[in-house]
Every structure is written in structure tokens, then in C-alpha cells.
C-alpha positions in Angstrom: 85.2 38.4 3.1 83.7 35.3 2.7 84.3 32.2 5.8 86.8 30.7 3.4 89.0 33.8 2.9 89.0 34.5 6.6 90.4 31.2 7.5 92.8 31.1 4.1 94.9 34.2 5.7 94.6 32.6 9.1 96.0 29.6 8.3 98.6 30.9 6.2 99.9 32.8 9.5 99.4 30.2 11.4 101.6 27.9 9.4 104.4 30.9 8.9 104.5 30.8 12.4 104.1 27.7 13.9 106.5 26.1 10.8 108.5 29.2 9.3 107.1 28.4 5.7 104.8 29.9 3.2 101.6 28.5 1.7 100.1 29.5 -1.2 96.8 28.3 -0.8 94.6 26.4 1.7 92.5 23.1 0.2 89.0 23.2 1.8 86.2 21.0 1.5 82.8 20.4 3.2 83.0 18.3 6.5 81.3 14.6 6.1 78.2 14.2 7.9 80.2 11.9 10.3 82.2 14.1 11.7 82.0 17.4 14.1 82.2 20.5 12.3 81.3 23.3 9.2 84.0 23.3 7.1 87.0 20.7 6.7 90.9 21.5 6.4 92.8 19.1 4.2 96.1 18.4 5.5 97.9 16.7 3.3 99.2 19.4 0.9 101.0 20.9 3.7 103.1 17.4 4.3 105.0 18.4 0.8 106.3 21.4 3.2 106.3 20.6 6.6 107.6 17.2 7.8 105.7 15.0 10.2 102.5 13.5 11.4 99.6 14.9 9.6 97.3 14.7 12.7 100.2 16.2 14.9 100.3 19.2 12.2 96.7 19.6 11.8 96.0 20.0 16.0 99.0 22.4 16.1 97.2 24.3 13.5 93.7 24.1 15.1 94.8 24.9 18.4 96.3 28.2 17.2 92.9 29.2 15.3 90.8 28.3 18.4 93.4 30.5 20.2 93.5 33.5 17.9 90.4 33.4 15.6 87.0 34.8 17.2 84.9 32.8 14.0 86.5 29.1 15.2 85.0 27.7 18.3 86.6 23.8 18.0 88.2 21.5 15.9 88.6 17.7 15.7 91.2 15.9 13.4 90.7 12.7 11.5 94.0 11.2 9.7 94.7 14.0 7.2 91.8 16.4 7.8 91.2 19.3 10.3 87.2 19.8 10.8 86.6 23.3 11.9 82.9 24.4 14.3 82.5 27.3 13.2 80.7 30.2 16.2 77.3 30.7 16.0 78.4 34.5 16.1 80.2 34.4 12.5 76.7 32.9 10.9 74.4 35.4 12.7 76.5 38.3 11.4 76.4 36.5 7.9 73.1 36.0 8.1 72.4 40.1 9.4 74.7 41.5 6.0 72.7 39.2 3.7 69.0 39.2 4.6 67.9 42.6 3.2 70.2 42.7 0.5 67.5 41.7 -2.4 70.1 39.9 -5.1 72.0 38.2 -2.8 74.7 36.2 -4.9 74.3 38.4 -8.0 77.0 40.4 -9.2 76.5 43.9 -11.1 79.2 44.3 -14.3 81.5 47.2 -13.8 81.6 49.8 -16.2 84.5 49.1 -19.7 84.4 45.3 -18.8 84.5 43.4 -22.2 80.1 41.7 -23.2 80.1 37.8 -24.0 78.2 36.7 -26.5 75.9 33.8 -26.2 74.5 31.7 -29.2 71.4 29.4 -28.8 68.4 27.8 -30.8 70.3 28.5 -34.1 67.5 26.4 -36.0 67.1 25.3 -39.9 63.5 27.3 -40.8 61.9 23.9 -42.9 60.6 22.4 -39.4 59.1 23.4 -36.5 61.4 23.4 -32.7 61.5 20.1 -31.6 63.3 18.3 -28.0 66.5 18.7 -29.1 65.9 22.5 -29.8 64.2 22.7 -26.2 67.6 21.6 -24.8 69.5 23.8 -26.3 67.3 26.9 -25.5 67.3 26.2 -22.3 71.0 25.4 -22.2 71.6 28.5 -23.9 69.6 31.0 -22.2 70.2 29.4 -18.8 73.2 30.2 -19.4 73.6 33.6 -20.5 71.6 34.5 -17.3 74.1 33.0 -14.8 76.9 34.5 -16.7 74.9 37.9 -16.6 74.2 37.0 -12.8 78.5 36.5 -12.3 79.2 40.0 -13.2 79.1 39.9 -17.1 77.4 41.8 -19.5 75.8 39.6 -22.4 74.2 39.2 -25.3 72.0 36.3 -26.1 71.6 36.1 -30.3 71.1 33.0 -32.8 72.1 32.4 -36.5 68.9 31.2 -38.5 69.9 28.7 -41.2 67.6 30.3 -43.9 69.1 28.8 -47.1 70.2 25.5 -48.8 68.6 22.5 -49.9 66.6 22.0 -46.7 64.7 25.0 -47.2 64.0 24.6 -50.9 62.5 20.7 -50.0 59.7 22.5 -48.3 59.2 25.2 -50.6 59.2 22.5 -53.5 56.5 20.7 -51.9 54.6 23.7 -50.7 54.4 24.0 -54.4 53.8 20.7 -56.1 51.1 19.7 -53.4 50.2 23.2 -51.0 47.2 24.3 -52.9 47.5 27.5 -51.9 47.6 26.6 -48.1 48.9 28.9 -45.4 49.0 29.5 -41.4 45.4 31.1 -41.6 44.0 28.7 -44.3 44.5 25.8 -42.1 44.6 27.2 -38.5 48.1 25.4 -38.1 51.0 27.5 -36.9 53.7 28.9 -39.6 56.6 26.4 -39.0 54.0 23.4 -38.3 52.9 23.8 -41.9 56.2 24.4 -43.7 57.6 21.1 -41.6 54.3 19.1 -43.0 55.7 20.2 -46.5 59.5 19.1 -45.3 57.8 15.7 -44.1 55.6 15.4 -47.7 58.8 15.6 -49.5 60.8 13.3 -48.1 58.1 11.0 -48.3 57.9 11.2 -52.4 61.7 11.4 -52.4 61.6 7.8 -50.7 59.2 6.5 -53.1 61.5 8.3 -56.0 64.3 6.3 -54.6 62.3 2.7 -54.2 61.2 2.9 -58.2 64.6 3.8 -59.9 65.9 1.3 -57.8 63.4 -1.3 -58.6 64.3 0.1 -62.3 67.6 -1.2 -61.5 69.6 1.9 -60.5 71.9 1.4 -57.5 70.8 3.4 -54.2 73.2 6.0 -54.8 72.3 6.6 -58.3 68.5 6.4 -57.4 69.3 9.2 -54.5 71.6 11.4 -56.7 68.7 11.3 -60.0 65.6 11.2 -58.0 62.9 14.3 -59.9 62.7 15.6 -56.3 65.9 16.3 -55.4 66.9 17.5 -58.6 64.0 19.5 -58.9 65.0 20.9 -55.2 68.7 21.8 -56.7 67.2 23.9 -59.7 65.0 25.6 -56.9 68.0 26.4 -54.6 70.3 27.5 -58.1 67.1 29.9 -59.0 67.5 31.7 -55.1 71.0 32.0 -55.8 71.0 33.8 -58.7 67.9 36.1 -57.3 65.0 34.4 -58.9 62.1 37.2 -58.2 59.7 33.8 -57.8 61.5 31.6 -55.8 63.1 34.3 -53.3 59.0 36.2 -53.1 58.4 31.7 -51.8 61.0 31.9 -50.0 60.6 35.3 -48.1 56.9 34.4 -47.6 57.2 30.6 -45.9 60.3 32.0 -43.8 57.8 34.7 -42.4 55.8 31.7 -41.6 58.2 29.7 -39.8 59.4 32.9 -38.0 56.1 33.6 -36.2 55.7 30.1 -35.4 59.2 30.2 -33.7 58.5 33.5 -31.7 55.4 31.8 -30.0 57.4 29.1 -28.9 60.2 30.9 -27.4 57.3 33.1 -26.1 55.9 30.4 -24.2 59.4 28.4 -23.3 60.6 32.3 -21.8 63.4 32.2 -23.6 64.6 35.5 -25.8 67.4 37.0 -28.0 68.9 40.8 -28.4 69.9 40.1 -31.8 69.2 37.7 -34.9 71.9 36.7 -37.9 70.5 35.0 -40.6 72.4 32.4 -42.6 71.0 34.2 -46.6 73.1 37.4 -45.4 75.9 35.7 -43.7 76.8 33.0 -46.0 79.4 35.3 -48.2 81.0 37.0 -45.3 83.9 34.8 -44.5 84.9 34.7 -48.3 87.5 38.6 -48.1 89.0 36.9 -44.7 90.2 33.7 -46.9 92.3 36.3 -48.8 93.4 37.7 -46.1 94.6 34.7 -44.4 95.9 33.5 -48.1 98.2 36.8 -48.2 99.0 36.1 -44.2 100.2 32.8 -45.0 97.8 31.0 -42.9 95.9 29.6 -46.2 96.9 27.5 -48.4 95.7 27.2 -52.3 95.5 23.7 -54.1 95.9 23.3 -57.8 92.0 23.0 -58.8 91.8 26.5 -56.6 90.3 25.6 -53.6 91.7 26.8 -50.4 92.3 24.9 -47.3 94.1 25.2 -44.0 96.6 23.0 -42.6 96.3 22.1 -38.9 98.2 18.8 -38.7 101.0 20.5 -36.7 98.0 20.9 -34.0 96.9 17.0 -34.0 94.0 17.9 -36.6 93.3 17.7 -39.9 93.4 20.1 -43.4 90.4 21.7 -43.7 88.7 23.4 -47.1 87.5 26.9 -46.3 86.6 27.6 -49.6 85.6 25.1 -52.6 87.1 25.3 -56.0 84.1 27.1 -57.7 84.7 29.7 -55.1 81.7 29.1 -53.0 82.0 29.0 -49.0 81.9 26.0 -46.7 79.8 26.6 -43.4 83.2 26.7 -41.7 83.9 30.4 -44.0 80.7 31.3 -43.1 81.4 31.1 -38.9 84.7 32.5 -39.7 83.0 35.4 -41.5 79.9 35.8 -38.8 82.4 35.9 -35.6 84.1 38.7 -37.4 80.7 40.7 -37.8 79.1 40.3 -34.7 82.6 41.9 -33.0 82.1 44.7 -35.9 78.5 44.8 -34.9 79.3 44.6 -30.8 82.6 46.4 -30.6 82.5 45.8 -27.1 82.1 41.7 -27.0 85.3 40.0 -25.8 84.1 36.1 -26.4 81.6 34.2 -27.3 79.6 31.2 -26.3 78.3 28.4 -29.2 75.5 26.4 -27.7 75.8 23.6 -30.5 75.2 19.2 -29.8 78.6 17.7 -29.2 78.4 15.8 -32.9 79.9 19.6 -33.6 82.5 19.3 -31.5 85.3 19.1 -33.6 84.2 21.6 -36.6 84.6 24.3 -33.2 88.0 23.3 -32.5 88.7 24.4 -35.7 86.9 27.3 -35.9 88.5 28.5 -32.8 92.0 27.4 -33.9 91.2 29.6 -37.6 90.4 32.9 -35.5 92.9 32.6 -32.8 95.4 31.9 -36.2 94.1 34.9 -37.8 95.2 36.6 -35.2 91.5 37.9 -33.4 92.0 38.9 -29.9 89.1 37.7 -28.8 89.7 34.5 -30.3 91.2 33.6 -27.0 87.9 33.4 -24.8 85.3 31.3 -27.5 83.5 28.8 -25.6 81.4 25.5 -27.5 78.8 24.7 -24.9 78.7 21.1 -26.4 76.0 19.4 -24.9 74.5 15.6 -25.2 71.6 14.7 -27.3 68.2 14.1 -25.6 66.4 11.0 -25.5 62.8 9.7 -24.9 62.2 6.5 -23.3 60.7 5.5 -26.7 64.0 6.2 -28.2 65.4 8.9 -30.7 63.9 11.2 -32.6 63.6 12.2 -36.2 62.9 14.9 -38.3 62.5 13.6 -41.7 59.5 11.5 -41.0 57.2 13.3 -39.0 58.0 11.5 -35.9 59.8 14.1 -33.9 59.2 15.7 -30.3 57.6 18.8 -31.1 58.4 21.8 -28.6 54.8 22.9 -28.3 53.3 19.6 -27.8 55.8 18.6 -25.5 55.1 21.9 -23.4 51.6 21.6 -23.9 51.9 17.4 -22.3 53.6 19.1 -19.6 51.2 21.3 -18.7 48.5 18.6 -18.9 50.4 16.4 -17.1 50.8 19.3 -14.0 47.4 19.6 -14.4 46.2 16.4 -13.5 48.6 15.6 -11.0 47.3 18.8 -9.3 43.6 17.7 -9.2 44.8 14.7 -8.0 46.4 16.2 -4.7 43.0 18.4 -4.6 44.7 21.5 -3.0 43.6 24.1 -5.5 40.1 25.6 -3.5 39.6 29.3 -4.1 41.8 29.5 -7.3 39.8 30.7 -10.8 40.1 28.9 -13.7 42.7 31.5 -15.0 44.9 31.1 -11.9 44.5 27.0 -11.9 46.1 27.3 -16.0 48.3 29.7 -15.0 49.2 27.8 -11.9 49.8 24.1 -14.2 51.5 26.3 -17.1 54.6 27.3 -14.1 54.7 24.0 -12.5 54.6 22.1 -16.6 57.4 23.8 -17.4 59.1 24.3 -14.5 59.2 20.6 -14.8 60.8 20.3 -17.9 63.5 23.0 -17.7 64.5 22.2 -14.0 64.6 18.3 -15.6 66.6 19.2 -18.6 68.7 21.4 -16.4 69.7 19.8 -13.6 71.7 16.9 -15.7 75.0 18.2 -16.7 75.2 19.1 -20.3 77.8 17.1 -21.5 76.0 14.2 -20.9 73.6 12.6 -23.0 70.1 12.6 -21.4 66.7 10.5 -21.2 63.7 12.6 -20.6 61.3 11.4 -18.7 58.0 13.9 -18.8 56.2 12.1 -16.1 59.2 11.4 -13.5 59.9 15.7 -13.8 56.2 16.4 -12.6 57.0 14.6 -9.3 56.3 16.4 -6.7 59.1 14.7 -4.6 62.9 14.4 -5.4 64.7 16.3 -7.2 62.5 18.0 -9.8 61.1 21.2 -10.5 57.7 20.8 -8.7 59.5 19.8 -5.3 61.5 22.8 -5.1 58.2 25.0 -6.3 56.4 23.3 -3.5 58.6 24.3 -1.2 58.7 27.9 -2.3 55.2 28.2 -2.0 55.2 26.3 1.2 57.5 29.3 2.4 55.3 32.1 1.3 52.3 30.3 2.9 54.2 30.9 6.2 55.1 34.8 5.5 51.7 35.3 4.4 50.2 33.7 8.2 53.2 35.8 10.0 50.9 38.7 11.5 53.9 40.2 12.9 56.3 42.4 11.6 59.3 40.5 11.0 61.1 43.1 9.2 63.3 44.2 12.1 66.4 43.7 13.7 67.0 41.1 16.0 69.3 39.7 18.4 69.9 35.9 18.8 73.2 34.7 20.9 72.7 31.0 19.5 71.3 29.3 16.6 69.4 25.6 16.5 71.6 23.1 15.0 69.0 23.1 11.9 69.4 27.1 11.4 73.1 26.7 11.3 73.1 23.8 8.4 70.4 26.3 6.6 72.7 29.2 6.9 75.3 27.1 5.8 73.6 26.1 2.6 72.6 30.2 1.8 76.4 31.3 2.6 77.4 28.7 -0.8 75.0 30.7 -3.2 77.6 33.5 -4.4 80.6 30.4 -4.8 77.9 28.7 -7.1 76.9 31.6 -9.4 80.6 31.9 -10.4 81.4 28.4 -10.6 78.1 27.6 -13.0 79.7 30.8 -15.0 82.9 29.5 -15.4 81.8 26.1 -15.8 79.0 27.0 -18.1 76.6 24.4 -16.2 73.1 25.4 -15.3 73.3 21.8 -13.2 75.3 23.3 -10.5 72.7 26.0 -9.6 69.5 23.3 -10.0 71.2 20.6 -8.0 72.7 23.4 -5.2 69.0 25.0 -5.4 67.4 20.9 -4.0 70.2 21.1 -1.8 69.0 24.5 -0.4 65.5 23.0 -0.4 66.2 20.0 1.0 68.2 21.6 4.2 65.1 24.1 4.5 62.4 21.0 4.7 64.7 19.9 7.5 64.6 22.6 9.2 61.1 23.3 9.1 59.6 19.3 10.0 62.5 19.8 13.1 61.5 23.5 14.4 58.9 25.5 15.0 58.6 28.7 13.2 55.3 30.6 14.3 54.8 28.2 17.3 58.1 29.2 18.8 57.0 31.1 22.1 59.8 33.5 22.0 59.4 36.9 19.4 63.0 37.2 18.5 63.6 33.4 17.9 60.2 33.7 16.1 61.1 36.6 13.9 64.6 35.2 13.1 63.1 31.9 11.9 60.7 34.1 9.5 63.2 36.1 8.3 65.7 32.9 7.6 62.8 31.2 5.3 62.2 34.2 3.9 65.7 34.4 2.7 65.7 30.9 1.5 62.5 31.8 -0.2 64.0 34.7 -1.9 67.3 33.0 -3.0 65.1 29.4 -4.3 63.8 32.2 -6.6 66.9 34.0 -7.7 68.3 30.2 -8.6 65.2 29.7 -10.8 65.3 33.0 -12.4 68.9 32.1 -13.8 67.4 28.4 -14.7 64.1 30.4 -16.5 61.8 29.1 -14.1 59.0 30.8 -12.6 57.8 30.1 -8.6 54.5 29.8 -7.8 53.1 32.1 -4.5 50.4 29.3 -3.9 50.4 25.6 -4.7 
């Protein structure tokens, strides 16, 4: 039983018989700095049951617990709260069931429980992964890992947008101007070349534009009649009708884009169990539009196109299927939700890592399935999340002047690099563990950065404020790890065994304090879908551990068992910094 449960069913007896009533639950909340104590009682919910002076309540209470509850050693009250001291005795035994048990905080899925499904990266295969991309990886993957680490089984997959007029613009202009180029010709990676092409188009689509307009044309005319785009729309009529040419150019610069995209998720660590592609999922939702037509659910319009009325839920009518009878993208999520429950028989909701410009196409979506009457329609999740930003402002794609993922990691790395030589504490590393070493603490930087800001909000990205090696980045906490395993590694003693303290420093006691949280967190970054609530609890952790080590002596202390405990507690802190990381993607460094 965790501190809070023990002191919920206390209390709860305490107030049945010190005021003959029943509460249902007990409001806790950590106890401010100010004030004497561990863990904080708030009073006033009780006042809508028990009449009277909340201070003159809150002693009755605490006198009873100090009287009848081995773990509560004091209290004080201020105005409507109860501050609790918690024994010394209560943390030590916390701190004995813990320390050897290696996933502390992690939760194992029980056998029949229902997988979730998590959707990430999800990108269009014309352009190479850019910062936006990064974000949502590492929002994605992050997390499907604390979801996994909460007790759930999961599947991490992506839908690759493989078709439409965005692929044809770089097979057009792989074809007008490529020469015959490809990944090996030119020593540039798969989707770097392709997104040159995407870039070389819009570029003579632009210029397209500028003369029928100097020709008099208005702008829209001059976009609608440009040779480009037309050009682009007889190229994407040819794949649809199964062209042998166009779909052999198509298969062959897709196959470059998809190597390109494995090496970066190779070297961001992020990965997939399964991959849908838009080419054979773009005609799936089209038999479930009948269905709902026949259910009632649908509605056709005179010219034939079918749509769906969700005024009566404070939307809007929405087409699922045009006139012609081609699909919308919102038949083809309809259509793709369905297969990957045909697919996973076992997944009982899904997760849609997608920006928040999408949020209200997945209110929809969601309304459609619950509508159509999908059990699992109940527990879909949009992980909407804020665009990123670079101090130099936005990015874009169409002219060449985006973020790309693999320069941006590779800055990183550079930027860890030098940093590191600057501090001069890398004697006795070889060149391969010095890259090795900047690679962790590059990235570490950038996904602890991007993580730690709650995904809702929109973000600025600062790449050289996250290499800090102070405050609340990824190097800090990295620094600290390795600060920790420096100590183990200098502990000539076997601090593996049991040991008996009868009181604890007041630094141990704040540390043990931070640890006992870890479990709470897991489940509340699950439920809340927010990898920020394990970064930020993880510089808490570290914080508290700095504090405790520049205010005791670990291997200095004279006494063995004192000694031993204080190894065994950073160790623990050591081992659960990593298990926080692991869930964030983030790799600790032994040595710094």
C-alpha cells in the first residue's frame, strides 16, 4: 500500500469516529517548504460534512493518527491544512521493499487485458523528416513507452501518405530535370533527393504562376492552369488507373524515401511494429459508407455524395464520400481504424499523435466510429500537440528552408561535442567512446528539450540552451547519472546487503520522498498522455539527489551501515533517473 492509501483508510476511520460520518475520499497534497511535514491534509472538503473550525477539526484528526498510526510521528495545522511528519521507520521500510526490485515503478500487463494502439511520424514520402516530424516521434514513441511502462500492452505503427498530388510533384520533377539521378549517383540519402525534386518543382511552378499572371491571368487562374500542376494531375490520373510507368517511378522513389526514413528513426531510437500505407488504405472506408447509409447514420445528397450530419453534436456536416464516388481522407481513417482492429483483434483504443491544426477532423472521426457503433470507439485518443518553433521563426517545406531531422541531430551532436572539450573532462576516452559519448548527450538534449514542455503547447526550440549542462535539460540530469555511477564504481565495499539504520538525515528523507512519487507518475503521464510529467519529476529527482549529495557525505561517512545505506540510496536514484529516460528514449551515459 502506498503512504497515501495508508493514511486514506486512517482518516476515513478517524473521521467515522471522531464525527459519525463517512468520507469518500481524502484530498492530499505535498506540504509547502514552509511548513513542518511530508505530506499535507486538506481540510476543507470535510467542512461540507462536519460543522466547525477547520483548524479545531484538523488537530482532532491529527491527534488521533499520532495516537493510532505507527507511520505518523507529528502534525501541525495551518488554517485549512493538516501537515503530517511522517516516521523515519515508514521510509526505511519503503526504501528496504524497493531497492532490489530492478523496474521499480513499472507495471507488467496481465494476461486478456485489451493492446492500445499508438500512431506516430505518419509522414508524406516527397520530403525528407523535418522538426516538426522530430516532435511528433518523440511525442509518439515517448508515449507508447510510458503507456507500456503503466501496465499496457502496445503497439506503436504509422500510416505513410504514399499517394496524391504531393508525391506525383516530385516524381514529375525527378523526371523533367533528374537525369537519371538516384541515392548512389549522388551520395545523398533517398528522401533528401526526392525532397530536392519536391523543392525544384515548386520552384518552376512559382515561375509558372508569375508569367500567366504577367500574361494577365488572375492568380487563381495562373495556379489552376499552370503546365506543372497540370502535368502533376495527369501523372497522379496515370497511378490511378495503374499506369505500369508511373507506378514502376513511383514504387522506385518511395523505396528511396523509405531507406532514408529508416536511418533517421535509426538514429532518433524511435521504432514501429507495424506500417499502413496510404496507396492500400485509401479505398477501405468506402463498404463502411454503405453500411452507415443502410444504418441511417449517412446521408445521400442529390448530386450523390454522402455526408454525415453532426449538428445535433455542436459540429458541422461532413462529406465522407464525393460525388464521383472517390473517398475523402476522413473515409479513409474511417476505413484504416476498422483494419487495424481486424488486423489486431486484441487492440481496445488507439492513440493519433497528429499537430493540433487536426484537431477537429478527430472529433469527427471519433464521433463517426463511436456512431457506427465500434466498441472500441469509446477509448481513441488525438495526442494533439503544438507546433515547434526556431528562434529564427517557422519552417517550411516547399522552399527548401525546413529543419531537417538529420541535420538538426547531427548540430546537436556537434554542439555536445564542443561543449564537452570545452569542460576538458574526457581523458582516457577513445575517439569512438568521445562520438559515442556526444551522440547520447546531442540527443539527449533534444528529446529531454522537446519533452519536457507539455505537448499542447506550442514550443520554441532552442538547440543551444538544451546542451546546458545546468537547469533543466537533458545533459544536467545525464551528469548527474554519471556523477552517481562514478561513486558506485569508487565504493570498494560491498554495498549489496542488508542494513539497519534507526534514523535518516533530513536530506535522505526528502530523496526518499522524491523516489516514493515514481509509480504515481508513470500512471499519471499514461493517463495524461504527457512525457513532460516524467522529464520534469525526473529534474526533480535530480535536483533533490544534488542536494543530498553537496549536504552529506557518502564514502566519507565513518560509519559502514550509514555508508552502505547512502550507496545503496544513489544507486537507486541512479537506477530510477534511468528507467525515466528509457520511457523519454534517452540513453545515460556511465562516464561524463
Amino acid at each position: 500500500m502506498t503512504l497515501q492509501q495508508i493514511l486514506t483508510e486512517k482518516i476515513q476511520i478517524a473521521v467515522q469516529q471522531l464525527f459519525e460520518v463517512s468520507l469518500d475520499k481524502v484530498e492530499f497534497q505535498a506540504t509547502r517548504r514552509e511548513f513542518e511535514g511530508d505530506i499535507t491534509v486538506v481540510v476543507f472538503p470535510l467542512l461540507k460534512l462536519v460543522k466547525g473550525n477547520p483548524v479545531a477539526i484538523g488537530t482532532q484528526i491529527g491527534d488521533y493518527l499520532v495516537a493510532n498510526v505507527s507511520e505518523v510521528e507529528k502534525f501541525n495545522v495551518v488554517q485549512g491544512f493538516f501537515n503530517l511528519v511522517i516516521s523515519d521507520a515508514y521510509y526505511l521500510n519503503f526504501f528496504n521493499e524497493i531497492r532490489t526490485i530492478a523496474q521499480f515503478g513499472f507495471v507488467t500487463p496481465k494476461e486478456g487485458d485489451k493492446a492500445i494502439m499508438v500512431e506516430y511520424s505518419s509522414p508524406n514520402t516527397n520530403k525528407p523528416l523535418h522538426l516538426g516530424h522530430i516532435r511528433n516521434n518523440l511525442l509518439g514513441y515517448s508515449v507508447a513507452e510510458i503507456l507500456k511502462a503503466s501496465g499496457k500492452k502496445v503497439y506503436k505503427t504509422q500510416i505513410i501518405n504514399d499517394r496524391g498530388i504531393h508525391i506525383c510533384k516530385s516524381m514529375l520533377a525527378w523526371k523533367k530535370y533528374g537525369e537519371g539521378q538516384t541515392p548512389e549517383s549522388t551520395g545523398l540519402k533517398g528522401d533528401k533527393l526526392v525532397g530536392n525534386f519536391y523543392v525544384a518543382f515548386d520552384k518552376q511552378y512559382k515561375n509558372e504562376i508569375n508569367v500567366l499572371i504577367a500574361q494577365g491571368k488572375s492568380e487563381e487562374e495562373a495556379k489552376k492552369f499552370a503546365p506543372s500542376i497540370l502535368e502533376a494531375q495527369e501523372m497522379l490520373r496515370k497511378w490511378e488507373a495503374g499506369d505500369a510507368e508511373v507506378v514502376a517511378l513511383w514504387k522506385k522513389m518511395n523505396q528511396w524515401v523509405y531507406e532514408g526514413f529508416e536511418q533517421t528513426y535509426k538514429n532518433l531510437g524511435v521504432d514501429f511494429d507495424s506500417y499502413y500505407y496510404e496507396s492500400n488504405t485509401y479505398l477501405l472506408g468506402k463498404e463502411v459508407v454503405q453500411f452507415g447509409l443502410e444504418k441511417g447514420i449517412f446521408e445521400k445528397d442529390p448530386d450523390g455524395s454522402v455526408w454525415i450530419d453532426l449538428t445535433a453534436e455542436g459540429l458541422d456536416r461532413k462529406i465522407v464520400l464525393r460525388s464521383d464516388g472517390t473517398a475523402v481522407y476522413m473515409t479513409q481513417d474511417i476505413g484504416t481504424a476498422i483494419q487495424r482492429v481486424k488486423d489486431n483483434p486484441d487492440v481496445g483504443g488507439m492513440v493519433y499523435t497528429v499537430g493540433n491544426e487536426q484537431d477537429y477532423h478527430f472529433k469527427v472521426l471519433f464521433l463517426i466510429l463511436k456512431k457506427l457503433g465500434f466498441d472500441w470507439a469509446e477509448s481513441l485518443y488525438h495526442l494533439s500537440y503544438g507546433m515547434v518553433e526556431l528562434p529564427s521563426g517557422k519552417m517550411k517545406s516547399r522552399e527548401g528552408t525546413v529543419v531537417d531531422a538529420d541535420d538538426l541531430m547531427a548540430e546537436m551532436t556537434l554542439t555536445a561535442k564542443n561543449i564537452s572539450e570545452e569542460l576538458g573532462k574526457l581523458d582516457g576516452y577513445s575517439e569512438g567512446e568521445k562520438s559515442e559519448l556526444y551522440k547520447t548527450i546531442g540527443l539527449g538534449a533534444l528529446k529531454y528539450y522537446m519533452l519536457k514542455v507539455d505537448p499542447k503547447k506550442t514550443m520554441m526550440f532552442n538547440p543551444e540552451e538544451s546542451v546546458d549542462f545546468n537547469g533543466n535539460t537533458g545533459p544536467f540530469i545525464q551528469y548527474t547519472y554519471a556523477r552517481i555511477q562514478s561513486i558506485l564504481r569508487k565504493a570498494d565495499f560491498d554495498y549489496a546487503q542488508n542494513v539497519t539504520i534507526d534514523s535518516l538525515h533530513e536530506k535522505e528523507k526528502e530523496l526518499l520522498k522524491q523516489l516514493a512519487l515514481f509509480p504515481e507518475v508513470i500512471q499519471n503521464a499514461a493517463s495524461n498522455h504527457s512525457p513532460a510529467l516524467v522529464a520534469n519529476y525526473t529534474y526533480e529527482l535530480v535536483k533533490e539527489f544534488n542536494s543530498f549529495y553537496q549536504n552529506v557525505s557518502i564514502l566519507g561517512e565513518e560509519l559502514q551501515d550509514k555508508k552502505i545505506f547512502r550507496v545503496q540510496l544513489a544507486k537507486k536514484v541512479g537506477d530510477t533517473i534511468a528507467l525515466a529516460f528509457k520511457v523519454l528514449g534517452i540513453q545515460v551515459p556511465e562516464r561524463m
